[in-house]
Every structure is written in C-alpha cells, then in structure tokens.
C-alpha positions as CSV (number, residue, x, y, z in Angstrom):
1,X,12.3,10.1,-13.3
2,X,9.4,8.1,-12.2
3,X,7.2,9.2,-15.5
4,X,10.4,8.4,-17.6
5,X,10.8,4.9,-16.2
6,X,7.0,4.3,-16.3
7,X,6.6,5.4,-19.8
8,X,9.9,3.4,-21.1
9,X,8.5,-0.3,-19.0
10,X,6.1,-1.2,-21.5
11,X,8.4,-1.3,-24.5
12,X,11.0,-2.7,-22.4
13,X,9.5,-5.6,-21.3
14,X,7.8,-6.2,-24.8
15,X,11.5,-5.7,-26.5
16,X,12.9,-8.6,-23.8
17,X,10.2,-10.5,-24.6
18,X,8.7,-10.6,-21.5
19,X,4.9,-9.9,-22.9
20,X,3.9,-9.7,-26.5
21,X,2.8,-6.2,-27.1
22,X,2.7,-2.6,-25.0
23,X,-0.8,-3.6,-24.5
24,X,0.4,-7.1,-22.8
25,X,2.8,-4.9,-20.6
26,X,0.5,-2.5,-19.6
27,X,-2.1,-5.4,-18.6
28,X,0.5,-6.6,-16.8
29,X,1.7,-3.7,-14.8
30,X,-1.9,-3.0,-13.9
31,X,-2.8,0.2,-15.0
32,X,-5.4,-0.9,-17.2
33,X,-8.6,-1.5,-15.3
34,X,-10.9,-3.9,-16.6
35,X,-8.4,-6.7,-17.8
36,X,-7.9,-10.0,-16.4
37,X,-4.5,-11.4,-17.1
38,X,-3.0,-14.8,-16.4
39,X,0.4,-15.4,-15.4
40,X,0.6,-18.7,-16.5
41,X,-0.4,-18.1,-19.9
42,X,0.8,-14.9,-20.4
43,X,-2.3,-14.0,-22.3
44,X,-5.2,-11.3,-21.2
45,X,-8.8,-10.3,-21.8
46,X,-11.1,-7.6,-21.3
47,X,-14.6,-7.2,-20.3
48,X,-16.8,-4.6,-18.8
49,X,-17.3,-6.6,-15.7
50,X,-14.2,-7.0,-14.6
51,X,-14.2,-3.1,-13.9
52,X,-17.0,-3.4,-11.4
53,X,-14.9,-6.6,-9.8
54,X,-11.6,-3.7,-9.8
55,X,-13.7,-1.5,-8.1
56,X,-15.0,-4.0,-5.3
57,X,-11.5,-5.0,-5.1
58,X,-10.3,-1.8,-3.6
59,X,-13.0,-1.1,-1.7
60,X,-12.2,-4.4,0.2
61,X,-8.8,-3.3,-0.1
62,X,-9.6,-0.2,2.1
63,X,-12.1,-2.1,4.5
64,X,-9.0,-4.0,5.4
65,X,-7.1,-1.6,5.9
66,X,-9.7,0.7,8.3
67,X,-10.0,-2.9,10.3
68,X,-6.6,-2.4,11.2
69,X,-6.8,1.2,11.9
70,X,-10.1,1.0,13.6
71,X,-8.5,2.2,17.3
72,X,-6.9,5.0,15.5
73,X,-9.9,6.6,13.7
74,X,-12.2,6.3,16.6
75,X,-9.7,8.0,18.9
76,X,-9.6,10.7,16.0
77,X,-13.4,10.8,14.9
78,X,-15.0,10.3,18.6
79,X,-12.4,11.3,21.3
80,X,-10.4,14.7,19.5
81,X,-13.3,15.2,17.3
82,X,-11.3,15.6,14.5
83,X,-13.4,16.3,10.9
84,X,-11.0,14.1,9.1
85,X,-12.2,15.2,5.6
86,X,-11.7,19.3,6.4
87,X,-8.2,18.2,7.5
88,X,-7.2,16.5,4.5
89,X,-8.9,19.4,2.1
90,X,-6.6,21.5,4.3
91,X,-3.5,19.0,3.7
92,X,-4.0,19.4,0.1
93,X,-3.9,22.8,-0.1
94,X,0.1,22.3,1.0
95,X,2.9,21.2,-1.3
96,X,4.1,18.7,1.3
97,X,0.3,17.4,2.1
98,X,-0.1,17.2,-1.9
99,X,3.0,15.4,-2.0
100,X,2.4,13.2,1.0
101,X,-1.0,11.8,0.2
102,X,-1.5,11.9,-3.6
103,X,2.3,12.4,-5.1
104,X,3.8,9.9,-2.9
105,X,1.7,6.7,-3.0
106,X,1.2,6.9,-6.8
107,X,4.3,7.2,-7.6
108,X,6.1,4.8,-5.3
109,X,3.2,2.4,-6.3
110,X,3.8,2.3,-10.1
111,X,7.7,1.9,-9.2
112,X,8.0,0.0,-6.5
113,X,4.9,-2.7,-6.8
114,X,3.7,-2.1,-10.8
115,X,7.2,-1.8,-12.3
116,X,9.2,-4.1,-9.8
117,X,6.8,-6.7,-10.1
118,X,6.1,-6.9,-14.0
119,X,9.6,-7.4,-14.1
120,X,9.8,-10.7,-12.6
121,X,6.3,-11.9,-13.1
122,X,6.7,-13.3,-16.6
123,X,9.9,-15.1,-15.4
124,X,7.9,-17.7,-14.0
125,X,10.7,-18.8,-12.0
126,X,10.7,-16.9,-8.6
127,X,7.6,-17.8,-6.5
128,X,5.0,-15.1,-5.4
129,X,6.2,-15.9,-2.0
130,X,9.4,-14.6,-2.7
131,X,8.5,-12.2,-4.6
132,X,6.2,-10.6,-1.7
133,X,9.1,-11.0,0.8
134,X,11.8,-10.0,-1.0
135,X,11.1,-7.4,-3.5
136,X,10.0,-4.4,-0.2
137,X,13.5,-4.5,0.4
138,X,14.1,-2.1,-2.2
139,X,11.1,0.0,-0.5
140,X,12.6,-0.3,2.7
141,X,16.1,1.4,1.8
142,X,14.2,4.2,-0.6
143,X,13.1,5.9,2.9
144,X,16.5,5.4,4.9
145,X,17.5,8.9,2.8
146,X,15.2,10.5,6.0
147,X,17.9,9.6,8.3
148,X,20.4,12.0,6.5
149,X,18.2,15.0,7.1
150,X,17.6,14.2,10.8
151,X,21.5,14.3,11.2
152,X,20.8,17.7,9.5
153,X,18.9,19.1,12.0
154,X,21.3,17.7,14.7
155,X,19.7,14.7,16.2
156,X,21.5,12.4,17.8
157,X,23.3,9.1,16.0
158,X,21.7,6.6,18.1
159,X,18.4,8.5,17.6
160,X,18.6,8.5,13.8
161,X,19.8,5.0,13.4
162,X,16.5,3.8,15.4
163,X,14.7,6.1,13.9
164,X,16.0,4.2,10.4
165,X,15.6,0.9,11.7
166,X,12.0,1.6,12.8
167,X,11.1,3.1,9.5
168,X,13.0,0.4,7.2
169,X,10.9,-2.1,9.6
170,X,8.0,-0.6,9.3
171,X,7.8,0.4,5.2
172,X,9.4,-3.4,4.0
173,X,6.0,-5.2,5.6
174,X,3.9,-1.9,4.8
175,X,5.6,-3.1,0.8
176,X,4.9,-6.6,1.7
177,X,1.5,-6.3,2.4
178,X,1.0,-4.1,-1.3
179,X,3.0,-6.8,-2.9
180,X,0.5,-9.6,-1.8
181,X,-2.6,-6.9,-2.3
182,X,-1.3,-6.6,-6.0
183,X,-1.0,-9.9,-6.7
184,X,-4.2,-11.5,-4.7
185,X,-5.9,-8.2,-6.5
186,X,-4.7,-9.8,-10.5
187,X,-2.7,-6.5,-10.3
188,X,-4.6,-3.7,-9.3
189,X,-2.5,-1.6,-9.0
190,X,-5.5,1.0,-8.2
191,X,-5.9,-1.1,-4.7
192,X,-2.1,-0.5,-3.6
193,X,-2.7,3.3,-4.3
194,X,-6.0,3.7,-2.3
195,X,-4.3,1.6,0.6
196,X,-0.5,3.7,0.8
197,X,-3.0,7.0,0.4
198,X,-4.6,5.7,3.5
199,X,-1.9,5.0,5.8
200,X,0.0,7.7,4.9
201,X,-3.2,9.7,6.2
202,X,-3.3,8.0,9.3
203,X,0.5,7.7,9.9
204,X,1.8,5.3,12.3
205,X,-0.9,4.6,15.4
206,X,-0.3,6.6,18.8
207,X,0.2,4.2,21.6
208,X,-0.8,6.9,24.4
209,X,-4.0,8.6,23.5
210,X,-5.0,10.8,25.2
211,X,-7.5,11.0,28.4
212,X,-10.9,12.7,27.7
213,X,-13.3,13.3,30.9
214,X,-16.6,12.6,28.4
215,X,-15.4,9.3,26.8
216,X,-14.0,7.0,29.7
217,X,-12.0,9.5,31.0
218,X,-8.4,7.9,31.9
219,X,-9.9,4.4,31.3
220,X,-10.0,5.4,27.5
221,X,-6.6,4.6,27.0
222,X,-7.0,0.4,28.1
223,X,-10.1,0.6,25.5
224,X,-7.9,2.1,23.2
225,X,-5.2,-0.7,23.5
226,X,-8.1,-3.3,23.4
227,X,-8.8,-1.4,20.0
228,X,-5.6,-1.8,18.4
229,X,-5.8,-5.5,19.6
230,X,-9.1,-6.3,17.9
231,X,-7.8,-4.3,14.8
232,X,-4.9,-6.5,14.5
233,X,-7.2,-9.4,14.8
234,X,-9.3,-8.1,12.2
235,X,-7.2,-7.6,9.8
236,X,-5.4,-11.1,10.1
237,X,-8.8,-12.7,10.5
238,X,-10.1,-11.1,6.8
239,X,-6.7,-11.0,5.2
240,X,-7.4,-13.7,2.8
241,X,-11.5,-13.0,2.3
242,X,-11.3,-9.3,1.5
243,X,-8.3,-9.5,-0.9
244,X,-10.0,-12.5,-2.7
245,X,-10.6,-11.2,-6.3
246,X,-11.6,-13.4,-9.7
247,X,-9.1,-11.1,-11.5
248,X,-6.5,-12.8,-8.9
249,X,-3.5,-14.6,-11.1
250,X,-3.2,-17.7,-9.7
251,X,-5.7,-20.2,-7.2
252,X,-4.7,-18.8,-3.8
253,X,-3.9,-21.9,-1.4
C-alpha cells in the first residue's frame, strides 16, 4: 500500500496542478537528493553540491539526535557494555528487527512526512507552523492500533489506554520534530529516515538504570539523570544550528 500510494503521488500532484512535472513532484517530496527547491516559486534546480550539503544535513540531523540520547548510549556503551553494532547485525537478522529499524522508518517517512507534506506545501496557504503541529496527528493515531493487541493478550483497560496515551504523546512530537527536520532540511527526506531509524534503535530512555559497582556504583543513577538533563539541553540549545541547511525552503526566523 505504501509503494502504491508513493508511486501514484507524483502524477497526482502534477495532474492537480500542484507542481509542473513528475520531476517537480518528486523534488518536492524529497526523494531526489541533490535538488534545491523553493516553495515560493515552485521552481527547482540541481547541482552536484547540493548532494554534499544533503549529506552534512543528516549527519547534523543525527548529531542532534545522539545529543539528546547522550545518557542513554553511555549507560548502554560504558555501564552494560553493550556492542551496539553486533546487536543491531543481530536485530537484522529478524523479521521484526528488519521491520523495526529499516521497514518501519522508511516507510512511515515517505507517507507520513514526504507524502503528507507535498500535499499541502504548494498550497501556500497553511503556514509551516501549522503544518509541523498539526499534520503528526495523523502519525499519532497510526500507532494507537498497538492498544488492540495489548487487549489481546489480556492487559488491563486502564493499562492499555495509558499505554495509548503515552505512545500517541510520545510519536505526534517524535512526527513534529521530523516535520520541522524536513522542512528546515529543504526536504530531506533522507534526514527524517536516519533520525526515526535511530530512535527506534534506542527506544524510549530508561529512567532507572541500573547500579554498577565499577562506574559510580549506586551514585550512577543521579549522573544518569544529570545526563538526560544535559541531553535535553543540548538538543534544544542546537535545535536551530544543526538543522540549518542552504537547501532549507524558506529564511528560518
């Protein structure tokens, strides 16, 4: 379904005349690395350096990211002593780990950012603001299906509907957040993938780590809190600088 509505977008859009050609549409949805398009205009270019500025995009894109996450992977890497590349070989090898961390944020990517987003872009009359806010809804309720299979397995009501709320929650500003990297980015949509392939590695932070005897014993969990702090202060202090791009659509205020 996902390849059917990603393969149909282009001449959509071009038939509604929202963009001129497949080629426009494409542009726009961001699958075509090395183009610079303008929203205003509606018109695009191409040149061999915007590839490299792509590329420096989501590698910014994922510095941001491991900011944020920077309690969590040195709990991993330093306290468990995890080999976080040998698990994630290992993850592979499983339908589920395929379909977790490759599967998954491609194709809820192309739908819910790429094709969601080209949509109203060339409207010109909903502001990116809106846009950012609003349009994660749709994410949001795509993962409340979860709650259905927990009342499967016999969880309790209350259970699952917090369980629902959390997740809802906790996807619409994970969508939010891809919706402003996409747009900041001049639609790379290549940054939104590396970024939803990374969280979905890491998964949602533990808030009790636990105590190891050779790194601060039971003090480890206050430095891990303090971690977790300075990662959210990280990521809000560099927001703006590492999702800077020239490709960006618009001057950023």
């Amino acid at each position: 379904m996902t390849l059917i509505t990603f393969i149909l977008l282009p001449f959509i859009l071009k038939d509604l005349s929202f963009t001129h050609s497949v080629i426009e549409s494409l542009v726009l949805m961001g699958v075509l690395p090395g183009f610079k398009f303008d929203a205003i205009s509606h018109t695009y270019s191409y040149k061999a350096e915007y590839l490299l500025i792509a590329l420096k995009d989501m590698g910014n894109s994922l510095l941001l990211v491991i900011l944020l996450f920077n309690g969590p992977l040195i709990n991993c890497l330093v306290v468990e002593r995890q080999n976080l590349v040998m698990d994630l070989i290992e993850e592979l090898k499983t339908l589920q780990g395929f379909r977790n961390y490759i599967v998954a944020p491609i194709t809820e990517e192309l739908i819910y950012t790429s094709s969601i987003l080209s949509c109203f872009i060339p409207l010109n009359s909903i502001s990116f603001t809106k846009l950012i806010v609003f349009t994660p809804i749709l994410f949001g309720f795509a993962h409340l299906h979860h709650g259905y299979q927990l009342l499967k397995e016999g969880y309790p009501v209350t259970r699952v509907v917090i369980n629902c709320l959390v997740q809802a929650i906790y996807t619409w500003l994970f969508g939010m957040f891809t919706k402003f990297l996409f747009l900041r980015n001049g639609g790379n949509i290549y940054s939104c993938i590396v970024v939803h392939f990374f969280c979905n590695f890491m998964g949602l932070p533990i808030f009790l780590p636990n105590d190891d005897p050779k790194f601060f014993g039971r003090w480890w969990k206050y430095c891990y809190w303090n971690l977790l702090l300075l990662g959210i202060w990280a990521f809000k202090k560099n927001l703006w600088s590492l999702t800077d791009s020239q490709l960006s659509y618009i001057e950023w205020i």
